[in-house]
RODO-2510 file (C-alpha; in nm, 4 decimals, decimal comma):
residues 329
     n   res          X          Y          Z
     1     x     3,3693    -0,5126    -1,4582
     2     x     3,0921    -0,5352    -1,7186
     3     x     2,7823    -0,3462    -1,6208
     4     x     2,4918    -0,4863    -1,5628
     5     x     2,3090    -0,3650    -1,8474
     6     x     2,5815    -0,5197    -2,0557
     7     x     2,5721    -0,8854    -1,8723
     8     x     2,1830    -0,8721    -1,9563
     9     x     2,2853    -0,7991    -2,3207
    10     x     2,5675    -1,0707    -2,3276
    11     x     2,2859    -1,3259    -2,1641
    12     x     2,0004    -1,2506    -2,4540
    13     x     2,2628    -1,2654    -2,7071
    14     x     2,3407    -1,6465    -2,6025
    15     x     1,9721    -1,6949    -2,5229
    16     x     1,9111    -1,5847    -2,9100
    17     x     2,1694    -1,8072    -3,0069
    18     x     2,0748    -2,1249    -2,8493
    19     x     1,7089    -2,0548    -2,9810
    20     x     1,8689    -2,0463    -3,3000
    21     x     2,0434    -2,3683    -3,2761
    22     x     1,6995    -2,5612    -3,1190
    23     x     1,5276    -2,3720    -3,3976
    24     x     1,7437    -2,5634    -3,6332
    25     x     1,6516    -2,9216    -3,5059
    26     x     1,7681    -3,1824    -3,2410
    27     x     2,0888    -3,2605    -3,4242
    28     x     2,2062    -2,8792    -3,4230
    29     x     2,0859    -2,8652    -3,0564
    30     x     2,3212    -3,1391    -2,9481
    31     x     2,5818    -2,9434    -3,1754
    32     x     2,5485    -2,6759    -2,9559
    33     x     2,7701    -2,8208    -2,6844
    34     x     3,1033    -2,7809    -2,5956
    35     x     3,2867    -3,0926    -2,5852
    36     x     3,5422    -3,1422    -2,3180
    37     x     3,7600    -3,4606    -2,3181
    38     x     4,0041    -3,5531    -2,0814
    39     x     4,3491    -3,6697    -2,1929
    40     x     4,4924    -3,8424    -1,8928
    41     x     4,7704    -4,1219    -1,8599
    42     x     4,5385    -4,3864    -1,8235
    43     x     4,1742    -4,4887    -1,9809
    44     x     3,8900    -4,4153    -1,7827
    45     x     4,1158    -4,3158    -1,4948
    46     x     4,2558    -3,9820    -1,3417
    47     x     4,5978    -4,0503    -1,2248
    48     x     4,9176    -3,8672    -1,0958
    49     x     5,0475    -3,6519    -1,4034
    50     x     4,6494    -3,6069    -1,5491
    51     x     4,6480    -3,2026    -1,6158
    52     x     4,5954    -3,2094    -2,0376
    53     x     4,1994    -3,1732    -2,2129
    54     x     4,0901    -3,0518    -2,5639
    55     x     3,8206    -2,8375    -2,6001
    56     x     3,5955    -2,8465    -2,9290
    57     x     3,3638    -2,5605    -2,9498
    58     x     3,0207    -2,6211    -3,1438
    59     x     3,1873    -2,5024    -3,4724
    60     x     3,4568    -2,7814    -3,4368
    61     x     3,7771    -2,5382    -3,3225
    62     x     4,0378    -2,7374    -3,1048
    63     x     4,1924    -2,6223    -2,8485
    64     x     4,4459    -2,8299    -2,6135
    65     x     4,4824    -2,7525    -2,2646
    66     x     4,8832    -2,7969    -2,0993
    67     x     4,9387    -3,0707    -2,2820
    68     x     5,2055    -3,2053    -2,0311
    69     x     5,3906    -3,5381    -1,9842
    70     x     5,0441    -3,7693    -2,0446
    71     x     4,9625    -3,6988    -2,4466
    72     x     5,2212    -3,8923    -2,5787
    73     x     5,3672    -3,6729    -2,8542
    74     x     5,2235    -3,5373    -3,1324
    75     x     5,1576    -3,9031    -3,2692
    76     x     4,9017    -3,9682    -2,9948
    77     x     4,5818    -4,0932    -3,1624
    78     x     4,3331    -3,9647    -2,9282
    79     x     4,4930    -3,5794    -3,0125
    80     x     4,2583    -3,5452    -3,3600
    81     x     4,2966    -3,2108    -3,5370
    82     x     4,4125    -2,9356    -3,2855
    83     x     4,3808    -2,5819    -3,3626
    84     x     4,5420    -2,4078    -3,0354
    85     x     4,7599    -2,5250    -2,7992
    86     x     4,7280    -2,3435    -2,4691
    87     x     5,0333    -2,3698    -2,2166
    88     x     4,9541    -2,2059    -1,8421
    89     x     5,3143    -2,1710    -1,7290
    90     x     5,6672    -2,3627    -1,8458
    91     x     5,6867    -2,6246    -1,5354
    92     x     5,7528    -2,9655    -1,7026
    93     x     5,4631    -3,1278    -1,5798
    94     x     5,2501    -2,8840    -1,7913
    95     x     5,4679    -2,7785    -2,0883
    96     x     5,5775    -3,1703    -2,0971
    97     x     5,9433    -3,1638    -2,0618
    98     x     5,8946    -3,6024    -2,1331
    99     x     5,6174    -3,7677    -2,1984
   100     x     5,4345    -4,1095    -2,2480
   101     x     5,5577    -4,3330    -2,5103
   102     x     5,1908    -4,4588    -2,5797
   103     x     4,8674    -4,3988    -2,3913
   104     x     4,8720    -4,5928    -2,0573
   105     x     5,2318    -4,7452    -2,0335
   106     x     5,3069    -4,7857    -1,6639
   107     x     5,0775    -4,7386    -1,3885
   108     x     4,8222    -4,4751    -1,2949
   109     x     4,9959    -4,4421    -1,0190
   110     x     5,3406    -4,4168    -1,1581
   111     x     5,2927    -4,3612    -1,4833
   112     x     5,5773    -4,4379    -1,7410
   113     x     5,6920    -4,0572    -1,8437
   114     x     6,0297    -4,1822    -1,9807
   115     x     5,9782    -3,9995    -2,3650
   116     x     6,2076    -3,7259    -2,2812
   117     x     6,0802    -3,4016    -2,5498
   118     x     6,3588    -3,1569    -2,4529
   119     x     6,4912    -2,9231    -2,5118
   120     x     6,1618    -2,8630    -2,7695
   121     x     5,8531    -2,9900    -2,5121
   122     x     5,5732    -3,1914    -2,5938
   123     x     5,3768    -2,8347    -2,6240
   124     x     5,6351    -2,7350    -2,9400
   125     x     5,6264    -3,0521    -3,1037
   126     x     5,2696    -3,0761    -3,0637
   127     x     5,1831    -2,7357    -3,2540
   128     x     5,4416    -2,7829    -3,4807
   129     x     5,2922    -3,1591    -3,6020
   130     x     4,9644    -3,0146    -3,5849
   131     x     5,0129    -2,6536    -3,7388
   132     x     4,8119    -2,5409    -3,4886
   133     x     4,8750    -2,1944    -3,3085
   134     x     5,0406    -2,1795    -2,9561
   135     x     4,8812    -1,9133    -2,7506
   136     x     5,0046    -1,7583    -2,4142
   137     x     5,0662    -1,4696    -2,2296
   138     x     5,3434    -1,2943    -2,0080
   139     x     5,6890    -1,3803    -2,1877
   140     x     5,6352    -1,6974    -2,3260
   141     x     5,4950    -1,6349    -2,6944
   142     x     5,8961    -1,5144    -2,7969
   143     x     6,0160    -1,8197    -2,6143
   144     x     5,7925    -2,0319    -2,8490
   145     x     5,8478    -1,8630    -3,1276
   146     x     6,2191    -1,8816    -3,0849
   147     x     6,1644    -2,3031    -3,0924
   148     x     5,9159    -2,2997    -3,3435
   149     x     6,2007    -2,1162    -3,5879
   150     x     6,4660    -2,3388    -3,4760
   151     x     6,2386    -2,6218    -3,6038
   152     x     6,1646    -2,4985    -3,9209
   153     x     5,8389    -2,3484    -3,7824
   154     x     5,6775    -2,0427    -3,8408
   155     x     5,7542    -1,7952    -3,5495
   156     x     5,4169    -1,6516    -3,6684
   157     x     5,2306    -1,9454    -3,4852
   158     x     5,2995    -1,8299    -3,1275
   159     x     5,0474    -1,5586    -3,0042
   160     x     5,0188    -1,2930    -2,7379
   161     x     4,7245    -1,2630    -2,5090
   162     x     4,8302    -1,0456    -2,2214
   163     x     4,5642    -1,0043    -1,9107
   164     x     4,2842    -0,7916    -1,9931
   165     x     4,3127    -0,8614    -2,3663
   166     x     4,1596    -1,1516    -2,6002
   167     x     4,2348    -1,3403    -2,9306
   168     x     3,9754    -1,5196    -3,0871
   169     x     3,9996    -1,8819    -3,2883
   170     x     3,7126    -1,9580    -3,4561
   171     x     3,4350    -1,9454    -3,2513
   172     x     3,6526    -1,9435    -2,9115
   173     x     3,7370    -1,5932    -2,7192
   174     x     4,1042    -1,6468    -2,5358
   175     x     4,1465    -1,3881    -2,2664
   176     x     4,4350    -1,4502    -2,0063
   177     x     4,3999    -1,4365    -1,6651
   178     x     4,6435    -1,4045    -1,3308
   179     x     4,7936    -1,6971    -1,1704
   180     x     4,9814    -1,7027    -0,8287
   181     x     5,2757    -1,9739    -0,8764
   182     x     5,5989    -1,9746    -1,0044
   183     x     5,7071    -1,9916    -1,3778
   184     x     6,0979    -2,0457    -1,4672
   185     x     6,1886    -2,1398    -1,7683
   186     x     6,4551    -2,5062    -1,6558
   187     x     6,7946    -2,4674    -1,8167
   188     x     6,6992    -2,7932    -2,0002
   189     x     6,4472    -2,6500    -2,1830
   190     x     6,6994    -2,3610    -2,3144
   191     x     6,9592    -2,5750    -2,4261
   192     x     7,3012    -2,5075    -2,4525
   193     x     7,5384    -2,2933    -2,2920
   194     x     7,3083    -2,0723    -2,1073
   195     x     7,0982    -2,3634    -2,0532
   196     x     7,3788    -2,5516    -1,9183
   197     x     7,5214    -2,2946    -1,6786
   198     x     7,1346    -2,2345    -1,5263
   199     x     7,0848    -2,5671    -1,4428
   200     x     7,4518    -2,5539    -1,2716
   201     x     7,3735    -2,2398    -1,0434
   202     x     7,0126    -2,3806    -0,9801
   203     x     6,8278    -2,0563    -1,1769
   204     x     6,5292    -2,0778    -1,4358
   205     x     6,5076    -1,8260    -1,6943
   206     x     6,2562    -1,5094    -1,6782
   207     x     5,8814    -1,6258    -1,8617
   208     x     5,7290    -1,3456    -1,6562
   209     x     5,3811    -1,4492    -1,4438
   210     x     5,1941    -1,7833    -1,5090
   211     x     4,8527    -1,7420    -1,6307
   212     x     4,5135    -1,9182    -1,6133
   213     x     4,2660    -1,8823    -1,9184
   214     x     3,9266    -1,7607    -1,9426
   215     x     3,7574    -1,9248    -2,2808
   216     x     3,4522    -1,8126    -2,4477
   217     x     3,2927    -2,0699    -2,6571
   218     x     3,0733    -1,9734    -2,9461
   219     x     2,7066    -2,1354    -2,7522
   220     x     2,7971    -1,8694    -2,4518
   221     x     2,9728    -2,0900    -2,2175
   222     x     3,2369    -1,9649    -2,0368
   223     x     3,4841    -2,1229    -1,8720
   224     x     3,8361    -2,0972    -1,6587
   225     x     4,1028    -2,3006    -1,6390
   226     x     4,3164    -2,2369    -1,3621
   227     x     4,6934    -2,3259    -1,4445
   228     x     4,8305    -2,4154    -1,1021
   229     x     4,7268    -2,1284    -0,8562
   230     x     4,6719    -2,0069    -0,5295
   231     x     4,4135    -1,8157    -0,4394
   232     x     4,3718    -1,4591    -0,6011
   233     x     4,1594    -1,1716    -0,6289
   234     x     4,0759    -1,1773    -0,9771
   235     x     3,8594    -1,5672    -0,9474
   236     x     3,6282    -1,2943    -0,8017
   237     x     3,6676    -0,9584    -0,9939
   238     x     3,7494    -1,0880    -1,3232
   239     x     3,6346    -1,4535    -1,3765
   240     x     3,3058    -1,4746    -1,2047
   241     x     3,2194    -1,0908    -1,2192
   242     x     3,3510    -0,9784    -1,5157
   243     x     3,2978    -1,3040    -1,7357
   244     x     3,0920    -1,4975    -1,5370
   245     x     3,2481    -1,8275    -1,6000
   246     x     2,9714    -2,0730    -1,5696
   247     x     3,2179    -2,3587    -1,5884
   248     x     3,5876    -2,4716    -1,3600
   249     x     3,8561    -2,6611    -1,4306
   250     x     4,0223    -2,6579    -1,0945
   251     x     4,4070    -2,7274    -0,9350
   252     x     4,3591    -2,9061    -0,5868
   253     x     4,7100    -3,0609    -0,5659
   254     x     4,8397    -2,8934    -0,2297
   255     x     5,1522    -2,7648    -0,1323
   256     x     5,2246    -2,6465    -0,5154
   257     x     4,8942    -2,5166    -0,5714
   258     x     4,5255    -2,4303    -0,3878
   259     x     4,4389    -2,8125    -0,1849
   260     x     4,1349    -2,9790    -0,2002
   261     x     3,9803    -2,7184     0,0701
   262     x     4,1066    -2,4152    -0,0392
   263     x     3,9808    -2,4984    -0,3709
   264     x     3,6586    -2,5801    -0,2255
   265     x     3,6892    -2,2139    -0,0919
   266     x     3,7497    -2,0959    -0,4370
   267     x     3,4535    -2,2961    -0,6422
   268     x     3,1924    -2,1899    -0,3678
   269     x     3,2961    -1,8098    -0,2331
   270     x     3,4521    -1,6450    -0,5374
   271     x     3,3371    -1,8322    -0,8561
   272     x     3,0381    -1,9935    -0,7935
   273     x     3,0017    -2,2021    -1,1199
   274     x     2,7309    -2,4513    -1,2026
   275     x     2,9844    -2,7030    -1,2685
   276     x     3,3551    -2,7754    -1,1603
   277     x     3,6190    -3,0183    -1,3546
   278     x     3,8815    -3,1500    -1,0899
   279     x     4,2521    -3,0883    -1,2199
   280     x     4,6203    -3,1519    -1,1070
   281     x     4,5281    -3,3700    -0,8154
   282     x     4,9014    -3,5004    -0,7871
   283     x     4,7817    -3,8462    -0,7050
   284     x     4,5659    -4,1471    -0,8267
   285     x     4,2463    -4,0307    -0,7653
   286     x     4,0374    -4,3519    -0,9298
   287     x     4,0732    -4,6471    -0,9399
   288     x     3,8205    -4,8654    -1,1841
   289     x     3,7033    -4,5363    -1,2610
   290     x     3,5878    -4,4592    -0,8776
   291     x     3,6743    -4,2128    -0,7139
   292     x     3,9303    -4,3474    -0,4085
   293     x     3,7945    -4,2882    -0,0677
   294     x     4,0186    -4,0174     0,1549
   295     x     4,1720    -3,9161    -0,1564
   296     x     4,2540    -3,5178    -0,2049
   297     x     3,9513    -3,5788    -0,4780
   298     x     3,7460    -3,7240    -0,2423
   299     x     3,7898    -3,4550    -0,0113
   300     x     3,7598    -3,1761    -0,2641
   301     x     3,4268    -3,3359    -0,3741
   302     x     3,2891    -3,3462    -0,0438
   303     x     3,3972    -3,0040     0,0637
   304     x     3,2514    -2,8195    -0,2622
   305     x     2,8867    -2,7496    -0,3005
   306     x     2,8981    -2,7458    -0,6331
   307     x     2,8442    -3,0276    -0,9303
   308     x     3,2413    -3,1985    -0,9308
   309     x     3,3262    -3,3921    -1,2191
   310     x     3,6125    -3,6236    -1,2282
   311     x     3,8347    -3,5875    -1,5452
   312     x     3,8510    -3,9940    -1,6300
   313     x     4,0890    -3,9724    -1,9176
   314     x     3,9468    -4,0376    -2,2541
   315     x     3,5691    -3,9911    -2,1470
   316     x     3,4255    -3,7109    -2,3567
   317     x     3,2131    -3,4417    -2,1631
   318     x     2,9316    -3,2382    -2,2822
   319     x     2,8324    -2,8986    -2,1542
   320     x     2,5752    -2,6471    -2,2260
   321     x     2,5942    -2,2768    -2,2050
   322     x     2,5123    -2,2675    -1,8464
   323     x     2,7696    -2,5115    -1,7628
   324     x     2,5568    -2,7707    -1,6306
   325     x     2,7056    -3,1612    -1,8216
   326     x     2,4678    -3,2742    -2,0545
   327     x     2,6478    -3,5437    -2,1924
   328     x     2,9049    -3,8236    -2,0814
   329     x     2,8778    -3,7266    -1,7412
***
C-alpha cells in the first residue's frame, strides 16, 4: 500500500502537471484529458455484446479495451491508430471469437456477430493490422505470441504484466490486477488436434487467472477496468488504496459477473471513485440513447451513489485527472 507521504507526493506531482498544462494555454488544458470512447454494436446505443473502448491518453497513446465481438475487425473505421490492445481474459465475448461484419448490422438487441475470427480472434487480428502491442497477464502473452508467429507476426508484440508489476506505453502505466471468473482457453481458439479433442471432452485449455487493469494516464488519472469479476479484496487494497483509481469501468451483467447491486456495493464501499463507466450489462440497456426503465442499468444507476455514465457506443468521453467527465458527457 503506498504510504501516505508517498500518495501526497504522487497528488503534487499531478497537481504540478496540470498547472503545467493550464500554464500552457486553453488548448493544452483541454489536451490534458483522457479521452474515452465507447465502441459498442450500435451508434449512440449500449446494447447486448457492448464490452470494447479505446483509451487516448493526452500524449495521443491508444489503447483498446477487450475488443470483443462488436469492433468489426481490424478494418473497422472508428478503430484509428491503436497502440495496445488489452484482453481481460480469453471468453469469446471479450477476446472476439466472431465479430460484426460492419458497425451496427442487426439489432442492439441481437446484434449480427456472424464474422467468425477463429481460430486467430478479433484481439490477434486487430494487433497484428495495427502493429500495435498486445498486453496481458497470467498465461496469455505465450498464447498470443504463439498466433502472432503463426501469422507472420512478431512474437515480440505480446507483453507480460503480471499482478503487482507495470509496463508503460507512452504516457500510460499498465499494472494488472486480480479478477474472480473463469478463463479457459475454447478448443476453437487452439485449433487443430488438441483443439479438436477439447472441444469433444468439453475442457478449455490452462490461461491461468483473468485479470482486470489498473491504467495510469500521463494527466494523473487513474483508472480500473474490471474484466468480468466478482467481488474481491484487492478493489479495496490495491485499486482504491494503493492506486487510488479515481475512475470505473464496471461489469454489472449478473450471474457471470458482479449484478447491478453488487456492483453498486463495489463502486460505493470499496472503490469509491468520482466517476463510474457501466460495462458488460448483457442486455439492451438504451434505447434512442435512454437509458431503459427496470433495466440491470437502470438499477445499477439507481443503486450507486456515484456519477454513472452510460457507454453509448461511438460517443467520445472526456475526463480529467480527478475523474470527474468534462467532456461529451
Amino acid at each position: 500500500m503506498i504510504r501516505t507521504s508517498s500518495r501526497h507526493a504522487l497528488l503534487s506531482a499531478a497537481l504540478l502537471a496540470a498547472g503545467a498544462w493550464l500554464a500552457a494555454g486553453p488548448a493544452a488544458a483541454q489536451d490534458a484529458t483522457v479521452k474515452v470512447t465507447p465502441l459498442g454494436s450500435h451508434d449512440g446505443e449500449f446494447c447486448v455484446f457492448d464490452r470494447a473502448m479505446v483509451f487516448e491518453d493526452p500524449d495521443g497513446t491508444r489503447l483498446l479495451y477487450d475488443a470483443g465481438r462488436t469492433v468489426a475487425g481490424p478494418d473497422d473505421p472508428r478503430l484509428g491508430e491503436i497502440d495496445v490492445v488489452l484482453v481481460s481474459h480469453m471468453h469469446g465475448d471479450h477476446v472476439g471469437d466472431r465479430h460484426l461484419p460492419a458497425p451496427n448490422a442487426g439489432e442492439c438487441g441481437g446484434p449480427d456477430v456472424s464474422t467468425v475470427a477463429l481460430p486467430n480472434t478479433n484481439s490477434v487480428n486487430i494487433a497484428l493490422a495495427k502493429d500495435a502491442l498486445i498486453v496481458t497477464g497470467s498465461e496469455m502473452p505465450s498464447f498470443f505470441a504463439n498466433k502472432l508467429t503463426a501469422l507472420g507476426g512478431d512474437a515480440g508484440k505480446s507483453q507480460l504484466v503480471r499482478f503487482g508489476a507495470s509496463r508503460s506505453v507512452g504516457g500510460v502505466t499498465i499494472t494488472t490486477v486480480p479478477a474472480v471468473h473463469s478463463n479457459g482457453i475454447h478448443g476453437a481458439m487452439v485449433g487443430g488436434e488438441l483443439g479438436d479433442m477439447l472441444s469433444a471432452a468439453g475442457l478449455t485449455a490452462y490461461a491461468g487467472p483473468p485479470t482486470g487493469y489498473v491504467l495510469t494516464f500521463s494527466n494523473g488519472l487513474v483508472v480500473y477496468l474490471s474484466g468480468d469479476t466478482g467481488v474481491t479484496a484487492e478493489q479495496k487494497t490495491v485499486v482504491a488504496d494503493q492506486y487510488g483509481a479515481e475512475l470505473v469501468v464496471m461489469n454489472i451483467g449478473d450471474t457471470f459477473t458482479t449484478g447491478p447491486t453488487e456492483a453498486a456495493w463495489v463502486i460505493d464501499e470499496l472503490i469509491k471513485p468520482a466517476s463510474v463507466i457501466a460495462s458488460h450489462a448483457n442486455e439492451q440497456a438504451t434505447r434512442d440513447g435512454q437509458v431503459i426503465e427496470g433495466s440491470k442499468t437502470d438499477r445499477f444507476m439507481k443503486a450507486t451513489q456515484a456519477t454513472v455514465i452510460l457507454p453509448l457506443s461511438g460517443r467520445t468521453l472526456g475526463f480529467d485527472a480527478g475523474g470527474a467527465c468534462v467532456s461529451g458527457c
